[in-house]
PyMOL Python script that loads the backbone (N, CA, C, O; Angstrom):
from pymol import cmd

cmd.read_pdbstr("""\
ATOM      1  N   UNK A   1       3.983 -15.944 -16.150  1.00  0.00           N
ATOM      2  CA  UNK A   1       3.477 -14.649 -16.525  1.00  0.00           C
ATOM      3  C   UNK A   1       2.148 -14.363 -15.825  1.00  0.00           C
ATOM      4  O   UNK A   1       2.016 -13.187 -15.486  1.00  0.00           O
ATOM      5  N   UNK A   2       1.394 -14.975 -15.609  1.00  0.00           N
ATOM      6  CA  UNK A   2       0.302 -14.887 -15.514  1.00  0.00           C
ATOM      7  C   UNK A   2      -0.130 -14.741 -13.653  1.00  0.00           C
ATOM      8  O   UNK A   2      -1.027 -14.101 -13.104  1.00  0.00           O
ATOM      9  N   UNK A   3       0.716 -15.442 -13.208  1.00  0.00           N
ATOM     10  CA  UNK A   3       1.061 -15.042 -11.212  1.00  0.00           C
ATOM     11  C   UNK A   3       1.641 -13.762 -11.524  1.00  0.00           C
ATOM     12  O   UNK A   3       1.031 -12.906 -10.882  1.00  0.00           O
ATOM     13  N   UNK A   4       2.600 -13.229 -12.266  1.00  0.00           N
ATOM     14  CA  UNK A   4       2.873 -11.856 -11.631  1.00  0.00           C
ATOM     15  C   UNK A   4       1.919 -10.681 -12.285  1.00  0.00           C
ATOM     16  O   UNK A   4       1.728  -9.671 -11.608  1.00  0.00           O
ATOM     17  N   UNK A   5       1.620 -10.738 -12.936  1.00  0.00           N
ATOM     18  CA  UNK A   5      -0.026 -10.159 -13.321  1.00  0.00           C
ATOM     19  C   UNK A   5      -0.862 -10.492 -12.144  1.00  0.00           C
ATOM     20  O   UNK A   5      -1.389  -9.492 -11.656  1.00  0.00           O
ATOM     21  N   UNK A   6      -1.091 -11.430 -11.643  1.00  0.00           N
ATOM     22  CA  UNK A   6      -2.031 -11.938 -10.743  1.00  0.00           C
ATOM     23  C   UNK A   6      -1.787 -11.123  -9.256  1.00  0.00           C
ATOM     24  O   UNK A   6      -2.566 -10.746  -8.380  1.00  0.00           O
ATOM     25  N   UNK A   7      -0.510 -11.057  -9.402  1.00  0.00           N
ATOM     26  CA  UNK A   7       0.175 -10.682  -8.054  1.00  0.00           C
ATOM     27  C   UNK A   7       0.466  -9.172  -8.069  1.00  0.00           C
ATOM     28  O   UNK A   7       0.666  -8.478  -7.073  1.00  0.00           O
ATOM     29  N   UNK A   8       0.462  -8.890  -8.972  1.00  0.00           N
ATOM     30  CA  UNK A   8       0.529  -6.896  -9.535  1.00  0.00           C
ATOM     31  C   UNK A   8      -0.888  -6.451  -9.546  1.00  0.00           C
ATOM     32  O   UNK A   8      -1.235  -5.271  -9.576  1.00  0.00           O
ATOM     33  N   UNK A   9      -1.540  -7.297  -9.524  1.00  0.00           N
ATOM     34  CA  UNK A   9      -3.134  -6.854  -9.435  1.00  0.00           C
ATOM     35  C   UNK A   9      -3.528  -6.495  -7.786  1.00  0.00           C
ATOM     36  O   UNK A   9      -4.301  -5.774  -7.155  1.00  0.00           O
ATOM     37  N   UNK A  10      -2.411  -7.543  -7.538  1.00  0.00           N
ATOM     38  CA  UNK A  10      -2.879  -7.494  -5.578  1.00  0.00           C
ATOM     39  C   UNK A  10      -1.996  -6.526  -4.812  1.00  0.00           C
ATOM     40  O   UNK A  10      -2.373  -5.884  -3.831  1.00  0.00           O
ATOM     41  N   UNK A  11      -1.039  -6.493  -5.239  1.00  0.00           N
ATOM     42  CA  UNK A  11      -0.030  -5.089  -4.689  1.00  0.00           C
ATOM     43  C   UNK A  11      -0.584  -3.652  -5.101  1.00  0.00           C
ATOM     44  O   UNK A  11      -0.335  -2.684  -4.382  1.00  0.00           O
ATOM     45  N   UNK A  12      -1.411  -3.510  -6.375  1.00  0.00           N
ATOM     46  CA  UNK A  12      -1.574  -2.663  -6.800  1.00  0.00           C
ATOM     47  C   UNK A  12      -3.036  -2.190  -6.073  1.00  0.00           C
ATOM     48  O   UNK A  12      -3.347  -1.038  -5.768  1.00  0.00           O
ATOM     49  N   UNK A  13      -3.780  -3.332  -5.901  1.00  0.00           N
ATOM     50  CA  UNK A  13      -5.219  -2.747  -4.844  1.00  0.00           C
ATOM     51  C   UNK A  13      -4.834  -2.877  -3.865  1.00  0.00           C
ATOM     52  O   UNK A  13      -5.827  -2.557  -3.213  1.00  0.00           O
ATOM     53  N   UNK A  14      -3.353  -3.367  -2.457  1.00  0.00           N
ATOM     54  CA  UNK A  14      -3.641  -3.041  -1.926  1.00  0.00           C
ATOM     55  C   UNK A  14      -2.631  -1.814  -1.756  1.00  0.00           C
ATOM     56  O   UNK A  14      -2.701  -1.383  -0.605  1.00  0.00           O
ATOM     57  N   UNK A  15      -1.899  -1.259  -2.389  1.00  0.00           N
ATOM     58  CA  UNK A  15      -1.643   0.268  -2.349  1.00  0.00           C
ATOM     59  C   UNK A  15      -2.420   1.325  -2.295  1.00  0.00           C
ATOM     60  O   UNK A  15      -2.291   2.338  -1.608  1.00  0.00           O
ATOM     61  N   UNK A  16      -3.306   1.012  -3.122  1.00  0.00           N
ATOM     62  CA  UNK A  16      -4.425   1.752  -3.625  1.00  0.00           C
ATOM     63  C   UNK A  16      -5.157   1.585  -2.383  1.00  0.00           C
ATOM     64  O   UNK A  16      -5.459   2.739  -2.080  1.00  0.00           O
ATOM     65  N   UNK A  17      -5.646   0.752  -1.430  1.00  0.00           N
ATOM     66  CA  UNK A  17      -5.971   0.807   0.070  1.00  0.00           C
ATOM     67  C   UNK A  17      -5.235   1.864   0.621  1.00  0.00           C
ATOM     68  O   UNK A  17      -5.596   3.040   0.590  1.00  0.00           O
ATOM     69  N   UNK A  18      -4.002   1.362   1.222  1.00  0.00           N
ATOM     70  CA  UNK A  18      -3.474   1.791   2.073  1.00  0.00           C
ATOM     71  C   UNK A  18      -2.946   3.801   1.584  1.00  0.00           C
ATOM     72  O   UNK A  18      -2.459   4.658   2.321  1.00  0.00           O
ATOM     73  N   UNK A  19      -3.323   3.882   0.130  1.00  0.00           N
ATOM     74  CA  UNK A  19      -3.050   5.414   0.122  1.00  0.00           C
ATOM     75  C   UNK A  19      -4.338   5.868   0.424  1.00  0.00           C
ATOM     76  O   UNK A  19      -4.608   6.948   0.948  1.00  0.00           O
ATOM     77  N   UNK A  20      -5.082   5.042   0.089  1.00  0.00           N
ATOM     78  CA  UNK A  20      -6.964   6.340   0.429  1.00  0.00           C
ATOM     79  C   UNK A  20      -7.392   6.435   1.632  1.00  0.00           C
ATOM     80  O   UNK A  20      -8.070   7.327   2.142  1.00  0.00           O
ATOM     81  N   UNK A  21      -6.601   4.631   2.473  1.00  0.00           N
ATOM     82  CA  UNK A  21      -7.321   4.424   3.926  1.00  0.00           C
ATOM     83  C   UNK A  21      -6.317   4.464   4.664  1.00  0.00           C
ATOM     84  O   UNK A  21      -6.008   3.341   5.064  1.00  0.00           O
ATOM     85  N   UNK A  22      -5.437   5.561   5.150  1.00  0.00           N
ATOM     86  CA  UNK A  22      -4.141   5.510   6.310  1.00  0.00           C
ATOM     87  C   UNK A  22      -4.942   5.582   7.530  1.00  0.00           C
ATOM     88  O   UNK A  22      -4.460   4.902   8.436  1.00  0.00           O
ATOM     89  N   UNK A  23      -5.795   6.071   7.766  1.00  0.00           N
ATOM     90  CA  UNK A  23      -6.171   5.768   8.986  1.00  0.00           C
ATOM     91  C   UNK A  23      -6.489   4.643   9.623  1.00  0.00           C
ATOM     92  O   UNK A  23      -6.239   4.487  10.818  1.00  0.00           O
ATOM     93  N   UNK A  24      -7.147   3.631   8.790  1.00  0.00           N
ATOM     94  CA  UNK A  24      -7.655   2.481   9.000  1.00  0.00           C
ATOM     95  C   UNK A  24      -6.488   1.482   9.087  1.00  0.00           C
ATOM     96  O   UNK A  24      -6.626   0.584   9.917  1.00  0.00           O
ATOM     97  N   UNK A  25      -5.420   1.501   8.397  1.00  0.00           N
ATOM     98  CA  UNK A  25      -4.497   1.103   8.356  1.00  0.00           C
ATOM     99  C   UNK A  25      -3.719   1.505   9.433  1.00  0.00           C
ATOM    100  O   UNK A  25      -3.023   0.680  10.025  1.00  0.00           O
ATOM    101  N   UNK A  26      -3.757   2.896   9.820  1.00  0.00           N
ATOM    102  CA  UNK A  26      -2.854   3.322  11.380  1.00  0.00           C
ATOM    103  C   UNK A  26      -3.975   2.341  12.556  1.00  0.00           C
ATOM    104  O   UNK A  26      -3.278   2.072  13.534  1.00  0.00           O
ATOM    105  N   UNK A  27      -5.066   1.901  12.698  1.00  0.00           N
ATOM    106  CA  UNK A  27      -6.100   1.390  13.571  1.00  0.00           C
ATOM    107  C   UNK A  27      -5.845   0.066  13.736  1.00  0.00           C
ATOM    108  O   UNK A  27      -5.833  -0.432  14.862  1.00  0.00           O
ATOM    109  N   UNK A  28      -5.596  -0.696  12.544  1.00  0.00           N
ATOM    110  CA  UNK A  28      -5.045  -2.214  12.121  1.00  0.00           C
ATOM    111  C   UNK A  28      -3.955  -2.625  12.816  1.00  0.00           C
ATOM    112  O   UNK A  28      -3.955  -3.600  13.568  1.00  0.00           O
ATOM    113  N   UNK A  29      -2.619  -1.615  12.499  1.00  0.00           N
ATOM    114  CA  UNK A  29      -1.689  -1.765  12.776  1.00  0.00           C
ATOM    115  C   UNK A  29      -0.829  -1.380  14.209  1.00  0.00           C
ATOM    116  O   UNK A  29      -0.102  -2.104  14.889  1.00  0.00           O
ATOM    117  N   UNK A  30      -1.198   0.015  14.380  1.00  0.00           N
ATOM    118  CA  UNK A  30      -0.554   0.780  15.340  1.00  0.00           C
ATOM    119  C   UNK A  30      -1.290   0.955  16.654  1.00  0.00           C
ATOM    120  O   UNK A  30      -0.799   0.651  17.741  1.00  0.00           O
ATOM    121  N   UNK A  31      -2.476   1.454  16.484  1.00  0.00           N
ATOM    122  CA  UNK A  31      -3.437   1.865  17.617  1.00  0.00           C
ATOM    123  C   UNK A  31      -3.305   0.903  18.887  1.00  0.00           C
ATOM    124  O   UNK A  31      -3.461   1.487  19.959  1.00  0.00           O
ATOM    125  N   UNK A  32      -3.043  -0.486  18.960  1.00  0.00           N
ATOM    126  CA  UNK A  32      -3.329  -1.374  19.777  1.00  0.00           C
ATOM    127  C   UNK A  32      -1.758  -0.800  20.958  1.00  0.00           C
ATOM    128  O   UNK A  32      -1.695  -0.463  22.140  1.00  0.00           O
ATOM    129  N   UNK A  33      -0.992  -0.908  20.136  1.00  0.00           N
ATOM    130  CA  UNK A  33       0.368  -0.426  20.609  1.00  0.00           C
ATOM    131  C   UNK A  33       0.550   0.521  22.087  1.00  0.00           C
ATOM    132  O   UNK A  33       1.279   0.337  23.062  1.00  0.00           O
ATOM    133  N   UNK A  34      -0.420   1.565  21.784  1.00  0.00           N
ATOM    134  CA  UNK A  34      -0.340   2.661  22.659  1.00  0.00           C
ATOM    135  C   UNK A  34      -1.974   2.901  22.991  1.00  0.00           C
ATOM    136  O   UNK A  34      -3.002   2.509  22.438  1.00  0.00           O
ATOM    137  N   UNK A  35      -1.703   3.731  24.156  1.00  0.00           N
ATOM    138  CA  UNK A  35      -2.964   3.557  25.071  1.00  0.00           C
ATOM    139  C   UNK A  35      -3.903   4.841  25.396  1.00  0.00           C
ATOM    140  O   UNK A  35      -5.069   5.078  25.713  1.00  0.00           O
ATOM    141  N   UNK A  36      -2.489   5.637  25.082  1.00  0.00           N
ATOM    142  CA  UNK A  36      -2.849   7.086  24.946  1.00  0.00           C
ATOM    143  C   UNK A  36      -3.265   7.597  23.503  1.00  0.00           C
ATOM    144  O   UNK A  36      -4.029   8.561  23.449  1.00  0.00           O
ATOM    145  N   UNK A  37      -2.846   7.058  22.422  1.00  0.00           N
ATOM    146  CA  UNK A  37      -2.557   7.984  20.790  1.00  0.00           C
ATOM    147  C   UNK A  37      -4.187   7.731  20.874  1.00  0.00           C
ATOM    148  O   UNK A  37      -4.861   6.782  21.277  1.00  0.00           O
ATOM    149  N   UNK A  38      -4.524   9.078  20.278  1.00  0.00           N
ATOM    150  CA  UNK A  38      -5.570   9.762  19.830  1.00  0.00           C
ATOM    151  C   UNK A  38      -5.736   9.251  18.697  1.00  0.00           C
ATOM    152  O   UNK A  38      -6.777   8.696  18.344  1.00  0.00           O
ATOM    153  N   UNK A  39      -4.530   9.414  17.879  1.00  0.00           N
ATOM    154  CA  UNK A  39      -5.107   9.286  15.968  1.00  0.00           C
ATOM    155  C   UNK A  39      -3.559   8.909  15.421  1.00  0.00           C
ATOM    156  O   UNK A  39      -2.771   8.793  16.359  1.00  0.00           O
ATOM    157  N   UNK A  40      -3.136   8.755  14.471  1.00  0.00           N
ATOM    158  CA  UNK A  40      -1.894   8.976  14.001  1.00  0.00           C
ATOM    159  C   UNK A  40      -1.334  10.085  13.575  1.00  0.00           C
ATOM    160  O   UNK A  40      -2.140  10.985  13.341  1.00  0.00           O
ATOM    161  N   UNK A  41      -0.056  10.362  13.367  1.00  0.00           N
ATOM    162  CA  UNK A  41       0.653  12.012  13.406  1.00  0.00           C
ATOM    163  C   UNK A  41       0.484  12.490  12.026  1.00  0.00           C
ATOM    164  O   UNK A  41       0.458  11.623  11.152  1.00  0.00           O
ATOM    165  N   UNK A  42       0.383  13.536  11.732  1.00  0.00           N
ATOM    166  CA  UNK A  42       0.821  13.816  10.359  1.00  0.00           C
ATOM    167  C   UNK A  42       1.602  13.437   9.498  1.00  0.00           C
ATOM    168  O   UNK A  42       1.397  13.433   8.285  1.00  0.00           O
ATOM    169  N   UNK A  43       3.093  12.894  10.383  1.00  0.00           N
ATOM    170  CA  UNK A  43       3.992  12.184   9.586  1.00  0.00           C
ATOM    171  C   UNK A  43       3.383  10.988   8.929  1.00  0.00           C
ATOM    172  O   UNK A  43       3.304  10.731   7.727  1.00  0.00           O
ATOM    173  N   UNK A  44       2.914  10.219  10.101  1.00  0.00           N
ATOM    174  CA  UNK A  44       2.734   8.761   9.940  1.00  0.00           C
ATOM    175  C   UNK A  44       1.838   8.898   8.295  1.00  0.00           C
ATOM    176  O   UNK A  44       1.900   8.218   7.271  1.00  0.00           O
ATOM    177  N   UNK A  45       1.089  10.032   8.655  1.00  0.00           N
ATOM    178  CA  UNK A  45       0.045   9.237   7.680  1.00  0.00           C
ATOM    179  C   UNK A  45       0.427   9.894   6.299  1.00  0.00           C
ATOM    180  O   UNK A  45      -0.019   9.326   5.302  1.00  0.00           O
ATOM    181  N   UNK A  46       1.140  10.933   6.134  1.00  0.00           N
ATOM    182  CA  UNK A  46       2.188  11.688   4.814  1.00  0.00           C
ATOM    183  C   UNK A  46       3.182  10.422   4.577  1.00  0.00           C
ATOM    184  O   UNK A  46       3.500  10.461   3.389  1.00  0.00           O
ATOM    185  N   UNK A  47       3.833   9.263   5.251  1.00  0.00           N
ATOM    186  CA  UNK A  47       4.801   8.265   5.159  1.00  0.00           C
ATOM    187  C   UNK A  47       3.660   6.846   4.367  1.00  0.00           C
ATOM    188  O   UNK A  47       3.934   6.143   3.394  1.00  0.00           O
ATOM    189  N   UNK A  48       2.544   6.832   5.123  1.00  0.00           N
ATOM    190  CA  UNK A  48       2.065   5.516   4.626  1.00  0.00           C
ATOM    191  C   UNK A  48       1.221   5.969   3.463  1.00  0.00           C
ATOM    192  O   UNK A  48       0.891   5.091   2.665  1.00  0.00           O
ATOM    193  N   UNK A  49       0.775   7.350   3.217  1.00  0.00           N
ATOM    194  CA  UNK A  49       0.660   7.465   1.915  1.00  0.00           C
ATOM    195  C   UNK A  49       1.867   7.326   1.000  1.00  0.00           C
ATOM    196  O   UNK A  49       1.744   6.836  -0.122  1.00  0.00           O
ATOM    197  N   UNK A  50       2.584   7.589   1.291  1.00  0.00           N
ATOM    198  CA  UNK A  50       3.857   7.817  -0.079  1.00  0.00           C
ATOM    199  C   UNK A  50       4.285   5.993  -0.244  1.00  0.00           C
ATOM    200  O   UNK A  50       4.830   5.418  -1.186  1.00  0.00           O
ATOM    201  N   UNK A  51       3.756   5.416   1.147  1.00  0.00           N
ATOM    202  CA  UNK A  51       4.105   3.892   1.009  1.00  0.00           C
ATOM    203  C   UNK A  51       3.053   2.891   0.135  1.00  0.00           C
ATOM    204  O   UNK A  51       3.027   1.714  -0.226  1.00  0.00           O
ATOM    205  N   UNK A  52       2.142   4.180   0.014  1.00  0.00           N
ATOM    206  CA  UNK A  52       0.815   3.312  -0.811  1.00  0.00           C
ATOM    207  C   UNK A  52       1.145   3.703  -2.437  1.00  0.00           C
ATOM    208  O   UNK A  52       0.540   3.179  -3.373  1.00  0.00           O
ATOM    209  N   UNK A  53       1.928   4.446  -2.552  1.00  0.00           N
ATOM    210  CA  UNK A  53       1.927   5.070  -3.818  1.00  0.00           C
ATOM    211  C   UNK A  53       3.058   4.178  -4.320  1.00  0.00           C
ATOM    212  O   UNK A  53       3.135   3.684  -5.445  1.00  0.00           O
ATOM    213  N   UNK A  54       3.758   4.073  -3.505  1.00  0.00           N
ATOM    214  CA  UNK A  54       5.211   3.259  -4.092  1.00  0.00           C
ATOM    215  C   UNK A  54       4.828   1.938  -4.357  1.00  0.00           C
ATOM    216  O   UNK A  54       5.521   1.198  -5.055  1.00  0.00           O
ATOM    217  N   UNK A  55       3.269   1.428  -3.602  1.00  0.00           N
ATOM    218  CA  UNK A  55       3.287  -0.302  -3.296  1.00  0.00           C
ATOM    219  C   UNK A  55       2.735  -0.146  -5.377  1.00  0.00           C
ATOM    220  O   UNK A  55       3.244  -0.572  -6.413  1.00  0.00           O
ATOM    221  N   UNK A  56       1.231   0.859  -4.992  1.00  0.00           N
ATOM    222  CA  UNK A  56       0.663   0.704  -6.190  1.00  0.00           C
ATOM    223  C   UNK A  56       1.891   1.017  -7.792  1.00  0.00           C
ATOM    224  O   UNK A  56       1.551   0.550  -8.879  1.00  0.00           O
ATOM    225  N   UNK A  57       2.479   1.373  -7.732  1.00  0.00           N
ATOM    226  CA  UNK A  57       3.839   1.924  -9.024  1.00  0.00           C
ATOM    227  C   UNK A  57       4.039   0.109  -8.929  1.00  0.00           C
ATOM    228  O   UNK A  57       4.056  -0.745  -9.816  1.00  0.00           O
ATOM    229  N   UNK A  58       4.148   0.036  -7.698  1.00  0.00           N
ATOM    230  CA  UNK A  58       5.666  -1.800  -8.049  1.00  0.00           C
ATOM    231  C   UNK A  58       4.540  -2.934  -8.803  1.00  0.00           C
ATOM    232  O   UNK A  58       4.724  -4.019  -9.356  1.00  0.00           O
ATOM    233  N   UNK A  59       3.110  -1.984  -8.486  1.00  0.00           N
ATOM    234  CA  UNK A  59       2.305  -3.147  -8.906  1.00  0.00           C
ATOM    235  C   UNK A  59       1.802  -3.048  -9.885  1.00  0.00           C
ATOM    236  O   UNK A  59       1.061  -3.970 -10.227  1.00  0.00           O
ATOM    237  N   UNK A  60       1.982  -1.864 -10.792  1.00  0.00           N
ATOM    238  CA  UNK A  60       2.206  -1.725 -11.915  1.00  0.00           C
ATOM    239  C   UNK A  60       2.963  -2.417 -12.784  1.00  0.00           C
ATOM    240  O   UNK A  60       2.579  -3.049 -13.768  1.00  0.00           O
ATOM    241  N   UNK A  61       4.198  -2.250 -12.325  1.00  0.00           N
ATOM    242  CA  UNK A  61       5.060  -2.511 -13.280  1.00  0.00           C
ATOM    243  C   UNK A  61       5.197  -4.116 -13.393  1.00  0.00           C
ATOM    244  O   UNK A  61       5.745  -4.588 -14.389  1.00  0.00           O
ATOM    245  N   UNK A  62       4.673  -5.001 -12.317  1.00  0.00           N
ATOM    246  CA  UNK A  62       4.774  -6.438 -12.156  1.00  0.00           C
ATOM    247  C   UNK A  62       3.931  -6.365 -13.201  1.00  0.00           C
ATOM    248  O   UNK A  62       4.176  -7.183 -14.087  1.00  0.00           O
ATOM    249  N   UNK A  63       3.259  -5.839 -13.335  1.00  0.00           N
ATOM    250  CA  UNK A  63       1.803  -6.696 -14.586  1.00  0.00           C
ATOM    251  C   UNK A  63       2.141  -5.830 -15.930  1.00  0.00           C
ATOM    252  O   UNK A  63       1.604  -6.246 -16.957  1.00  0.00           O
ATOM    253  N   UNK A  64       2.689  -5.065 -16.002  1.00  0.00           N
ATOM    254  CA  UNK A  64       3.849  -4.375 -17.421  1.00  0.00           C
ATOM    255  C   UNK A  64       4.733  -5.262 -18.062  1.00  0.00           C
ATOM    256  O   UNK A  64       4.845  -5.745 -19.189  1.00  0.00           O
ATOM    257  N   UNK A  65       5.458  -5.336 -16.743  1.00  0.00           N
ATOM    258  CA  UNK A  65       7.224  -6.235 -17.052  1.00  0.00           C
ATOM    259  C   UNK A  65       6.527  -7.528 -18.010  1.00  0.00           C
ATOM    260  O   UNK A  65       6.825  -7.752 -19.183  1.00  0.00           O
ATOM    261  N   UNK A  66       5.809  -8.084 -17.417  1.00  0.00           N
ATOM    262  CA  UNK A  66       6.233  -9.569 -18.100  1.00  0.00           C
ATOM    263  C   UNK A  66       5.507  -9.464 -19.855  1.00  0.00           C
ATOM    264  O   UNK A  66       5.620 -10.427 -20.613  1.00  0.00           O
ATOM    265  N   UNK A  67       4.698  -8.003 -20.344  1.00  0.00           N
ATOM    266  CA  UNK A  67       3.674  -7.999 -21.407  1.00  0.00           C
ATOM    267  C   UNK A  67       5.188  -7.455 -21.894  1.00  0.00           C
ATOM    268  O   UNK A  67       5.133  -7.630 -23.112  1.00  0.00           O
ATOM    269  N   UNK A  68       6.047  -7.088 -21.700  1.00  0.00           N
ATOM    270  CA  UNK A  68       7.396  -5.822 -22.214  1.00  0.00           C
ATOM    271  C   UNK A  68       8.049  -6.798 -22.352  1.00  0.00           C
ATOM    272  O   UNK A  68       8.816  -6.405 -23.230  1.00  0.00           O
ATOM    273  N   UNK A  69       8.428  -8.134 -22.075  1.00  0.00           N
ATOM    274  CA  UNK A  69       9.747  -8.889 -22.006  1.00  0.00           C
ATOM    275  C   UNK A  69       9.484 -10.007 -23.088  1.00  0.00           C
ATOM    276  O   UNK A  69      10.389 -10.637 -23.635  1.00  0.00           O
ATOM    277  N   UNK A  70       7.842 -10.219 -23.386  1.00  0.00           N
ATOM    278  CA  UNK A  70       7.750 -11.966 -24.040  1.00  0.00           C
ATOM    279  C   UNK A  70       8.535 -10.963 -25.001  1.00  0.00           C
ATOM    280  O   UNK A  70       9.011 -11.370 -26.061  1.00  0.00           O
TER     281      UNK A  70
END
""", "prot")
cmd.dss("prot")
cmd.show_as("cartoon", "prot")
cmd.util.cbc("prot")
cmd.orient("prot")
């Protein structure tokens, strides 16, 4: 019980990253890639928000589930 609490704590901050900081996260990840990109597209960064929102929900519910099941 107590790792997936532990571990819903860490999915859940870093969702909570990656929805406030897509840019930094497009810089981390993508930027090195290409030689030309300016910034990341609108998509990209409308996609890795909705990917930060989904990480922070799963990391919710890891540290829910196991207080709902004893």
């Amino acid at each position: 019980m107590l790792w997936s609490i532990l571990g819903g704590i860490i999915i859940l901050a870093l969702g909570i990253f990656i929805f406030l900081k897509p840019h930094l996260v497009w810089r981390l990840t993508e930027e090195w890639k290409s030689y030309r990109a300016d910034g990341p597209s609108d998509l990209y960064l409308k996609s890795t928000k909705m990917g930060g929102i989904i990480l922070a929900l799963l990391g919710v519910i890891m540290m829910i589930l196991p207080l709902l099941l004893e």
